[in-house]
N, C-alpha and C positions, 0 to 999 in steps of 0.2 A: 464569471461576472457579467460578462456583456449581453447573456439571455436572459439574465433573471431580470426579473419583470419589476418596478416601482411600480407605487402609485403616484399621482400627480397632485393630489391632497396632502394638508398638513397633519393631520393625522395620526401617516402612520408610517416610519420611515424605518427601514430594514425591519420588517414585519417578524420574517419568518413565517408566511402564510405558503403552505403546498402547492396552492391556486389563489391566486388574488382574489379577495372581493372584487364586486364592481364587473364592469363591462370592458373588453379588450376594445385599446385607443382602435376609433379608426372606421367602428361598426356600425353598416348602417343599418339603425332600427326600422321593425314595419311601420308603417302611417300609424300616425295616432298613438303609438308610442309616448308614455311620459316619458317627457326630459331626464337624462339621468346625472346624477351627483356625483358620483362615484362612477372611476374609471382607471384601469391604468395599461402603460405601454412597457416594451422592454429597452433596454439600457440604447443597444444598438439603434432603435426609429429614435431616439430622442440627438445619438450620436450624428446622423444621419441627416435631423436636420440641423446641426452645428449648434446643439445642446440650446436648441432655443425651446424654453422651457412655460412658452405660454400655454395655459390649459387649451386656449381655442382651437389649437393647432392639432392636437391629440383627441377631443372631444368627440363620442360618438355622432352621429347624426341621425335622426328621422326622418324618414323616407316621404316625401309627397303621395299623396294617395292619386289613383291616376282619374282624368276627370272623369264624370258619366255624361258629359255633355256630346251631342250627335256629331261626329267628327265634319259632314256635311254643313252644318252651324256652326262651326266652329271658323271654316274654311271662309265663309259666305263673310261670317264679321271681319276676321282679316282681309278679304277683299275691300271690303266697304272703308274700311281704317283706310286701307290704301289709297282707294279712291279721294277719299277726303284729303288726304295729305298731296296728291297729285295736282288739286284743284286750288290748296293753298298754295303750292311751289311755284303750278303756275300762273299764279294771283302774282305771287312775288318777284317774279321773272316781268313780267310785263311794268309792275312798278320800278323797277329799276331800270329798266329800259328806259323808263322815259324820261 
């Protein structure tokens, strides 16, 4: 009992499926991946996490695609973010000071 597998949908409860429909809880999809409806875990990860039975918690995920932005550009903006921030803090330091 404790490997066999639910779904987490109303559905379909003691199936008797060989292999579940749907996506094993947990999976994370390539980018760009639809969202998927259908999912399920087995007894034990749900026991595991003290039978808390929210879908979010089981639900596959989709992987961020990774950027093609020039990792140099990338560095250069966060620098500059910084700087900005540096120049308001100490805008703010010096008004309280006085």
């Amino acid at each position: 009992m404790a490997g066999r597998p639910i779904r987490l949908d109303a559905r379909t409860y003691d199936s008797k499926f060989s292999a579940p429909p749907g996506i094993e809880a947990g999976t994370l999809l390539p980018p760009e991946s639809d969202e998927t409806r259908c999912w399920w875990t087995i007894i034990k990860s749900i026991a595991e996490n003290d039978y808390n039975l929210a879908a979010g918690r089981y639900k596959p995920m989709v992987a961020e695609a990774a950027p093609d932005d020039d990792p140099a550009e990338l560095i250069q903006e966060v620098l500059d973010i910084e700087k900005d921030i540096t120049k308001g803090l100490a805008k703010l330091l010096m008004e309280i000071k006085q």
